[in-house]
C-alpha positions in Angstrom: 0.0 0.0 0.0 1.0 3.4 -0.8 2.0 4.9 2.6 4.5 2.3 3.2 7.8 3.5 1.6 7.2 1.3 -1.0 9.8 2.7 -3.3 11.0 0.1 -5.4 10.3 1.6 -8.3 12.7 4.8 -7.6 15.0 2.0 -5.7 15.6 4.4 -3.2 15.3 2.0 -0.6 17.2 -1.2 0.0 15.2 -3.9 -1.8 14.6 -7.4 -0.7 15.3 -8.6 -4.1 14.5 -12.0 -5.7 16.3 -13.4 -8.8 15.0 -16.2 -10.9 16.2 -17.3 -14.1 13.4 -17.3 -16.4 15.6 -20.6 -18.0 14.2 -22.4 -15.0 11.8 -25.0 -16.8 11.5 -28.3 -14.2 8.2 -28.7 -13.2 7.0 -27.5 -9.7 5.7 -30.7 -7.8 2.1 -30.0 -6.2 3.9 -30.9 -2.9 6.4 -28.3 -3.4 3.3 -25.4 -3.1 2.3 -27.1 -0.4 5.2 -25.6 1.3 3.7 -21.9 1.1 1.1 -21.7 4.2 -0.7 -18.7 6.0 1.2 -19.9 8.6 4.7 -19.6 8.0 3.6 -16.3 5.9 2.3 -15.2 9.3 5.2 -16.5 11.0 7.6 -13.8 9.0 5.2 -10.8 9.5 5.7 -11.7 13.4 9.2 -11.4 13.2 9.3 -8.3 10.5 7.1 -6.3 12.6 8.0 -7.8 16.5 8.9 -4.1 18.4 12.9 -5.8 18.2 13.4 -4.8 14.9 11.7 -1.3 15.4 10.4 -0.2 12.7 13.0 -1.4 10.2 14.3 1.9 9.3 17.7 1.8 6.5 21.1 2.3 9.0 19.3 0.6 11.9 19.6 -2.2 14.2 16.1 -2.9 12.6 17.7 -3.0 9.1 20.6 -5.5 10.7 18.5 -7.3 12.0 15.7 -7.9 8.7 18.4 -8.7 6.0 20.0 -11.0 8.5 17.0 -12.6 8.6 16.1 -12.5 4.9 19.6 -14.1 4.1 19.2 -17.0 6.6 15.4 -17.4 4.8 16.8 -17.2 1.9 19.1 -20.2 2.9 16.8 -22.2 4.4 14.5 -22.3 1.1 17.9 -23.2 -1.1 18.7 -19.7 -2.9 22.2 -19.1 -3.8 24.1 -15.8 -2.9 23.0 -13.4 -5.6 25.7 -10.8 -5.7 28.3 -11.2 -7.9 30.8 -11.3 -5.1 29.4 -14.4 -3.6 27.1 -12.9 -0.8 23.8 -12.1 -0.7 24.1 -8.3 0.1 24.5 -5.6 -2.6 25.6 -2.4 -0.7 23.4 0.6 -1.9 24.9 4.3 -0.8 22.1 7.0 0.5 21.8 10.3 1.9 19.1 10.7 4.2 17.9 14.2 4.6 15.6 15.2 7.8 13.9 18.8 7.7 13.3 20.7 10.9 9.5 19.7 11.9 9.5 24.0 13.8 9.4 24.5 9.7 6.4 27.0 8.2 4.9 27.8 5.2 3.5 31.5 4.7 1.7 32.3 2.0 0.4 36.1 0.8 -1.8 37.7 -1.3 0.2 39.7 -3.7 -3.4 42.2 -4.0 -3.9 43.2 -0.2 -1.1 41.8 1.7 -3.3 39.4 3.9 -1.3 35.9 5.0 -1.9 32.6 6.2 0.8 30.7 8.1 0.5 26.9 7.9 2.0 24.5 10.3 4.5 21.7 9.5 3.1 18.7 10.3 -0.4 19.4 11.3 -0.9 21.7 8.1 1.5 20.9 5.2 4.4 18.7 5.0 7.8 19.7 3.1 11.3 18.2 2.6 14.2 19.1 0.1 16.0 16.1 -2.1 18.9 18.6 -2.5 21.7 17.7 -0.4 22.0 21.0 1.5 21.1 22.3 5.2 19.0 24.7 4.3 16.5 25.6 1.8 14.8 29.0 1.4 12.4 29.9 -1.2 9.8 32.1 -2.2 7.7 32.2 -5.0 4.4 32.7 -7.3 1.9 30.3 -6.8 0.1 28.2 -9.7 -2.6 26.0 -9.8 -1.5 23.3 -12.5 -4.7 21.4 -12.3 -3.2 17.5 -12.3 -0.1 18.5 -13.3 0.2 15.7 -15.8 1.0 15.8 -19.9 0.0 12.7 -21.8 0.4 13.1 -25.4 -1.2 9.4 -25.8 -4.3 10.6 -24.3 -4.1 14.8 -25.9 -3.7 15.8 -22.5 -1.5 19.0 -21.5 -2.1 20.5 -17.9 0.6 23.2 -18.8 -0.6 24.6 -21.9 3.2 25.7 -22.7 2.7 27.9 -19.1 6.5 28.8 -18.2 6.6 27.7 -14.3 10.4 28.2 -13.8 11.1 29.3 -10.4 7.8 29.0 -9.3 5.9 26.8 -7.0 3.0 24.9 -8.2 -0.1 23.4 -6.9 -1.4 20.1 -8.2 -3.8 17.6 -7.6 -3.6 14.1 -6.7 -4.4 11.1 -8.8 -5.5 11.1 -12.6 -7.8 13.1 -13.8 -11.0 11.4 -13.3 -12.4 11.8 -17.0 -16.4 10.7 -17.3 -17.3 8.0 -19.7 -19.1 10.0 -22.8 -21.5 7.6 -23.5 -22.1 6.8 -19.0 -20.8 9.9 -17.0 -21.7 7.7 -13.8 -18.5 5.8 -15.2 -15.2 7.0 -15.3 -13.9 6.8 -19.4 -11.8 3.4 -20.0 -10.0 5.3 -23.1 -9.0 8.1 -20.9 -6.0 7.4 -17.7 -7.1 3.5 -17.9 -10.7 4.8 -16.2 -10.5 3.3 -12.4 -7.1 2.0 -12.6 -4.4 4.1 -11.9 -1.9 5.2 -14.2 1.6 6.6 -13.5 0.3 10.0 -14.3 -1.3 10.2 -11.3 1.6 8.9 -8.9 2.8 11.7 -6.4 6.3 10.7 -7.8 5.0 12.1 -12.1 3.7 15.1 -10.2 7.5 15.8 -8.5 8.9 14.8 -11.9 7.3 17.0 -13.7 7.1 19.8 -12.0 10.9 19.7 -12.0 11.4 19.1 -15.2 9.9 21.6 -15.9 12.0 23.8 -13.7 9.5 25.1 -11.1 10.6 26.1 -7.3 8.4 23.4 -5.4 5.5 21.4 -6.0 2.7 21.1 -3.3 0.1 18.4 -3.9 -3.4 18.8 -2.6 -4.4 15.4 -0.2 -7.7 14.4 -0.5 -8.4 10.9 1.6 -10.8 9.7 -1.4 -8.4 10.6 -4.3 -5.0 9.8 -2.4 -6.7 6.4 -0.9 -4.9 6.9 2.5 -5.8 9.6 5.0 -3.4 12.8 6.0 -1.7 11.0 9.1 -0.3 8.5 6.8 1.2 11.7 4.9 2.3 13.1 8.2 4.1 10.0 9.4 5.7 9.2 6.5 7.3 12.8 5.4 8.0 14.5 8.6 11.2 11.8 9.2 14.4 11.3 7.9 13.5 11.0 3.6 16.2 8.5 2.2 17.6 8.9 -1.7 20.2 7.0 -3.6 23.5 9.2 -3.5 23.7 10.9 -7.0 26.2 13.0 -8.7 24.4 16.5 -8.9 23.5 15.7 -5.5 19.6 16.2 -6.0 20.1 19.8 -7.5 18.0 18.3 -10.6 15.0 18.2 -7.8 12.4 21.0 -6.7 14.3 23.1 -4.1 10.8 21.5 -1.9 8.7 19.2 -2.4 5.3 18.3 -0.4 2.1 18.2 0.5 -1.3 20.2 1.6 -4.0 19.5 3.4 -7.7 19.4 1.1 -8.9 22.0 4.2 -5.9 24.6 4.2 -6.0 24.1 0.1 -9.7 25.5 -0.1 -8.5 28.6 2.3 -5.6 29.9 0.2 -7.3 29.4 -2.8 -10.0 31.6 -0.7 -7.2 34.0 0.4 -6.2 34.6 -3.0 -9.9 34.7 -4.3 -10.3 31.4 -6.0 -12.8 28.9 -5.3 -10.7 25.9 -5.0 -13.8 23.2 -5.6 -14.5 25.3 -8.7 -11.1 25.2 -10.2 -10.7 21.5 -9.1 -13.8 20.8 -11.7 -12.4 23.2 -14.4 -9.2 20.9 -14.0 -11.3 17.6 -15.2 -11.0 18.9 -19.0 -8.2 19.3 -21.5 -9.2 22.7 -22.0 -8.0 23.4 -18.9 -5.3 26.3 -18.1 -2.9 26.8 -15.6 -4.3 29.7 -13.1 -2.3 32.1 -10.9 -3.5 32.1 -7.3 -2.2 36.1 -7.5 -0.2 34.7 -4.3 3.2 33.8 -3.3 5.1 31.2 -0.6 7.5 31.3 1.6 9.2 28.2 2.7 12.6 27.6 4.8 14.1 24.3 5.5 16.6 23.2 7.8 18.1 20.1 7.8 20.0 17.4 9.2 22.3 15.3 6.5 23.9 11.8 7.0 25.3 9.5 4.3 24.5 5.7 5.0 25.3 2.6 3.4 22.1 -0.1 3.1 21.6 -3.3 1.6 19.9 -4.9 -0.9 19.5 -8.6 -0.4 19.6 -10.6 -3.3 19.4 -14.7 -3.8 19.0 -16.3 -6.9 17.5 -20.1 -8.5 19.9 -21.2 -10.9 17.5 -21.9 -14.4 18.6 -24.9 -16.3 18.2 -24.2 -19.8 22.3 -22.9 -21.0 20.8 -21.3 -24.2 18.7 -18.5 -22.2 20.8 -19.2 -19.1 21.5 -15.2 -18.7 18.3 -14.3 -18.7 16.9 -13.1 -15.5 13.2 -12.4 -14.4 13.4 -10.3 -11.6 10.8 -10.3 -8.1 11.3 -7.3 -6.1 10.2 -6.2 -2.5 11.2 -4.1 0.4 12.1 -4.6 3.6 12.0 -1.1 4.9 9.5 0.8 7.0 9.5 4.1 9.0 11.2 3.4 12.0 10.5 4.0 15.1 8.1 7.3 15.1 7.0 9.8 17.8 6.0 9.4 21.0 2.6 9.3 21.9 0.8 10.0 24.9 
């Protein structure tokens, strides 16, 4: 489920990782599926998610202790060491970046001066991939609508908008295009209808909005559109966010990335005279065109840096077949969670 870390698909997280040779073509007894039971499933998620291995946060005892205990499962079911050195650990460098949770977010109307000052945590959350200790910006709000450009589908949020140096506002998920000839239906042709597509992955959003060249990107959280509710949001982005260690050192990145609250989105959008319901419907349209919220943020980061080294674990079933004996189909996972969180009363 979303809210997990599950980042496999950035790799930004340690991955338990399993490698089978798609060669592999001896026929899987009945008794052999026999082996897989709810209760040695249930046995694992014991031990995974026991209070010893706390949360199994990267550069932890809990992350010692989880890929010991993925490599001695991975013996005990007969996969060999996939690493090419002979072990079953690939060591994966990361930078984990933790912003000050005393941060705030002040946004004005650029017409009468009024401003609205949202708390981190409760209010917005914010975080910098850019390997610095502090981030300040400020900037011009726009409202993107979804944020997304699909040529396949002749859909451009942007409308050729320059957003350089500014910060935008998008919303989360497709957009949720009615069925022409059903409009109780959401249209198959259009974003795959109910399923899903990248486009409407908080990750396109970030992508796009820096490709693009814009400040910082704050998505909109709605509980029925994001499929998780704002403490999920909160508890994942106010800790320590972990990246793969990169050459430009996350300078490609928005300055800030992050989210808003659906409740403090409708009162800036108010504060800058917008009606934020109004616009989200406008935004369900290809005709749609960026609007400025006539308001600008202010945002400063402080942050603590570490450099870690994590591990991927990695066994492998040898395939049989030597003419497609290089051929690898690959099952990933991760073993990672948040950690051990806040303390509560």
């Amino acid at each position: 489920m979303e809210w997990m870390k599950y980042l496999f698909g950035l790799l930004t997280v340690a991955l338990l990782v399993f490698v089978i040779l798609s060669s592999m073509t001896k026929t899987i007894e009945l008794s052999d599926w026999k082996q897989i039971s709810a209760e040695r499933i249930l046995e694992n998620i014991k031990v995974l998610s026991s209070d010893e291995y706390e949360g199994r946060s990267p550069a932890s005892k809990g992350e010692a202790l989880t890929t010991a205990y993925i490599e001695d499962q991975f013996k005990k079911v007969g996969l060999k060491p996939g690493n090419p050195d002979g072990t079953y650990f690939q060591i994966v460098p990361m930078v984990g970046i933790k912003a000050d949770s005393s941060a705030e977010c002040v946004f004005t109307n650029n017409d009468n001066g009024k401003r609205k000052t949202l708390k981190f945590a409760d209010d917005f959350v914010a975080w910098t991939k850019r390997v610095q200790p502090e981030i300040n910006i400020e900037a011009d709000l726009i409202f993107v609508g979804f944020g997304v450009v699909a040529p396949e589908y002749q859909w451009d949020d942007f409308k050729e908008v320059d957003i350089k140096d500014k910060i935008i506002v998008v919303l989360i998920n497709d957009p949720p295009v009615p069925d022409p000839n059903d409009p109780s239906k959401l249209d198959e042709k259009t974003f795959k209808g109910k399923a899903m597509t990248y486009y409407g992955r908080w990750t396109y959003k970030f992508e796009e909005a820096a490709k693009r060249g814009a400040l910082g990107c704050l998505i909109v959280h709605e509980t029925a559109t994001a499929g998780y509710p704002w403490n999920v949001v909160r508890s994942s982005y106010t800790g320590e966010q972990f990246s793969l260690v990169s050459a430009d050192l996350g300078m490609l990145r928005c300055a800030a990335e992050g989210w808003i609250t659906y409740e403090n989105a409708k009162d800036l959008f108010a504060l800058g005279g917008k009606d934020f319901d109004e616009l989200k419907k406008s935004a369900v349209s290809r005709d749609f065109i960026p609007v400025d919220l006539h308001m600008r943020a202010s945002l400063s980061l402080k942050n603590t840096i570490r450099t870690i080294d994590s591990k991927n674990v990695v066994g492998k079933v040898m395939g049989s077949d030597p003419k497609v004996c290089d051929e690898y189909v690959i099952y990933t996972a991760h073993w990672d969670h948040l950690g051990i969180g806040p303390e509560e009363n």
